[in-house]
N, C-alpha and C positions, 0 to 999 in steps of 0.2 A: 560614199556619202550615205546615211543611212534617210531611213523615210521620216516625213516630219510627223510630228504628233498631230492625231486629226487628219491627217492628209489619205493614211493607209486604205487600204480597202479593208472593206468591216464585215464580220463572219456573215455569209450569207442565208438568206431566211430556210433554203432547206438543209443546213446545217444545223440550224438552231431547232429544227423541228424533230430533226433526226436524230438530234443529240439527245433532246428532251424524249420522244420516244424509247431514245436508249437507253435510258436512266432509270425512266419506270420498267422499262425492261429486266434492267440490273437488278432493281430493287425488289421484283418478283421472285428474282431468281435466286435472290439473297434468304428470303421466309423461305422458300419452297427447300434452299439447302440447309436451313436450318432445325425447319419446324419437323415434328416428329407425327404428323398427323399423314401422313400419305392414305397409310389405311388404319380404320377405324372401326370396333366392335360395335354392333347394335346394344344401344344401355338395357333394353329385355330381355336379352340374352344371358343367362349366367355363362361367363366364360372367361376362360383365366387368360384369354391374351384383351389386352383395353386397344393397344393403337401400336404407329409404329412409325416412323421415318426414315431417313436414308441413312442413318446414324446413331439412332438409338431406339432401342426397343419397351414400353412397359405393359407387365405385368404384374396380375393377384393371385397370390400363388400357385404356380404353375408346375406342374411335374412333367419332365416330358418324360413320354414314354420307354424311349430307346436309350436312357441313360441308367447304369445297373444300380445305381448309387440315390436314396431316396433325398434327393435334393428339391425343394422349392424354390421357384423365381419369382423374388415380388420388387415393386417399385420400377423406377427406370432408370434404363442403364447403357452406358456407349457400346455401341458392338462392337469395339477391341477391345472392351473391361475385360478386369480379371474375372469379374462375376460371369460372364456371358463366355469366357473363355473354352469349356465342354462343351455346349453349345452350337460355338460359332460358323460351325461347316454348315450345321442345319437354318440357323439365322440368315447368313448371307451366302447363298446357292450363286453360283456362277453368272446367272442372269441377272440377279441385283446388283452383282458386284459390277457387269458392264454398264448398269444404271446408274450407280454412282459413279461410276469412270466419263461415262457423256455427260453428266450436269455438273460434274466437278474442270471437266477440260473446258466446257458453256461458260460455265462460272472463270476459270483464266482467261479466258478469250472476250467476255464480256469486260471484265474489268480492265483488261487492255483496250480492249476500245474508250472505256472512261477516261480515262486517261489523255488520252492522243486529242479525245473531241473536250477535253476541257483547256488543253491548250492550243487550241484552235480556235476556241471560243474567246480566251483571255488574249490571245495575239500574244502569247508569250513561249519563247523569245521572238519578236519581233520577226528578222529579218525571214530568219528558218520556217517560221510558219508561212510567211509569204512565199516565198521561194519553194517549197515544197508540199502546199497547198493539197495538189492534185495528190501528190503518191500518200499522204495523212488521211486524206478521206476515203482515197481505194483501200485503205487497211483497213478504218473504221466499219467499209462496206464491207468487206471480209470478213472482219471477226465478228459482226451481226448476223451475218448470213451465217458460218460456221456455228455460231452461236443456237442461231434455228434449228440448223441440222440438228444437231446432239442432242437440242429439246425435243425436237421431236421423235428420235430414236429410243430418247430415254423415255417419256413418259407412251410410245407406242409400244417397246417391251415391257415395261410396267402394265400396262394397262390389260394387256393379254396375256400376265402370268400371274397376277397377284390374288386369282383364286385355284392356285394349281392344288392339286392334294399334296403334294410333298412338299409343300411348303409350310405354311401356318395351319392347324389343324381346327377342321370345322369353317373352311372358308365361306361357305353359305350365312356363318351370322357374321362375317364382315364386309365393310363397304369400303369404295375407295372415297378420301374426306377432301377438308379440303385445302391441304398442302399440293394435294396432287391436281387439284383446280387451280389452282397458282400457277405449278409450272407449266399446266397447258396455257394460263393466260400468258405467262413468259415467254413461251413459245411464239406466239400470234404478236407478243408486240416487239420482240428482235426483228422477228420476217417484216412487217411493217417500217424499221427503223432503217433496216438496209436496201429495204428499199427507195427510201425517203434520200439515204446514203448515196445510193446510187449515183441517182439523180446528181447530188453535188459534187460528186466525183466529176463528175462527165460536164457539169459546167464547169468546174476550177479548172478542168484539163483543157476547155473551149474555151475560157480568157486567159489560158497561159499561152497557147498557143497563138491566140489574137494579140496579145503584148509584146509576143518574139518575135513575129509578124513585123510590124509595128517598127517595132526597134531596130531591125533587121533595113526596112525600106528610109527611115529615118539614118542610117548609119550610109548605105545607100548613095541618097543625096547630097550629105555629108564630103562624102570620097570624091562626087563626079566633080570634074574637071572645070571652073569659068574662063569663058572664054570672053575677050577684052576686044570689044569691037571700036574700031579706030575711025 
């Protein structure tokens, strides 16, 4: 017999906060993998690199040094273009390349939890959200908290290599901008959402446990025996 409309129990308030923390999370996370501003050139500096993000580079004509071939780099460009293609060992160095590996797994992991907490919030479908309540919200807690992690791996290696010398030349006139202020906010409001998450994991598992209870002493009663006094 399924539940009446109106009758069900309704997303609870720290799901709805958790949720809503989670979203501006996502949505942090979403500029900060898109936007190309990580680091950024001082504009009084002549210098031929402008900015850069997790995915594309631009520059004003740029000659690197260690290339035999008199080539310039101008405009912007994905770092698996063909343009960037000679380049591209010196572009993305093994440390970036793990920076894009943590905020692109944050990035699945976040958008999985979207997901799970919008059907949990719509009560759809119905029965399955009720009934499995608790283990929906320990995953949302999960891939928020995972989510943390990887931001804050990614933007603590970033953050401690993005003026190395073998990397971008002349890193003294660059700054970190503010894509890379993003994913540290991203960071702080995941951690914030799963724990918000927590929290409703641990009461959906405390009234399922209280309703099995419940049903369990109700069935119980049910069973015992009446006895017919004469």
């Amino acid at each position: 017999m399924g539940v009446e409309k109106n009758e069900y129990p309704k997303a609870s308030g720290y799901l709805y906060y958790g949720a809503l923390l989670s979203y501006i999370a996502f949505f942090l996370l979403l500029i900060a993998f898109c936007s190309p501003y990580w680091v950024q050139s001082f504009e009084n500096t002549v210098n031929e690199f402008l900015n850069m993000g997790l995915w594309e580079y631009c520059f004003d004509n740029f000659r690197y040094p260690h290339y035999q071939f008199d080539k310039l780099f101008t405009g912007c460009h994905h770092v698996f273009s063909q343009e960037y293609y000679v380049i591209r060992e010196w572009l993305v160095p093994s440390w970036l390349m793990s920076v894009q590996a943590f905020v692109t797994i944050s990035f699945l992991l976040s958008a999985t939890a979207q997901v799970l907490q919008a059907l949990q919030l719509c009560r759809w479908p119905l029965n399955f959200v009720l009934r499995y309540e608790y283990i929906l919200s320990g995953i949302d807690f999960i891939c928020n908290s995972l989510s943390a992690i990887f931001m804050f791996l990614a933007v603590l290696i970033f953050g401690t290599s993005h003026a190395r010398r073998d990397w971008l030349l002349y890193p003294n006139y660059n700054y970190l901008s503010w894509s890379y202020g993003v994913a540290i906010l991203s960071f702080f409001f995941h951690m914030f959402a799963a724990m918000v998450l927590w929290k409703e994991a641990k009461q959906s598992y405390e009234l399922r446990r209280e309703s099995k209870n419940l049903i369990m002493q109700m069935q119980h009663h049910q069973h015992q025996p009446h006895h017919t006094h004469w």
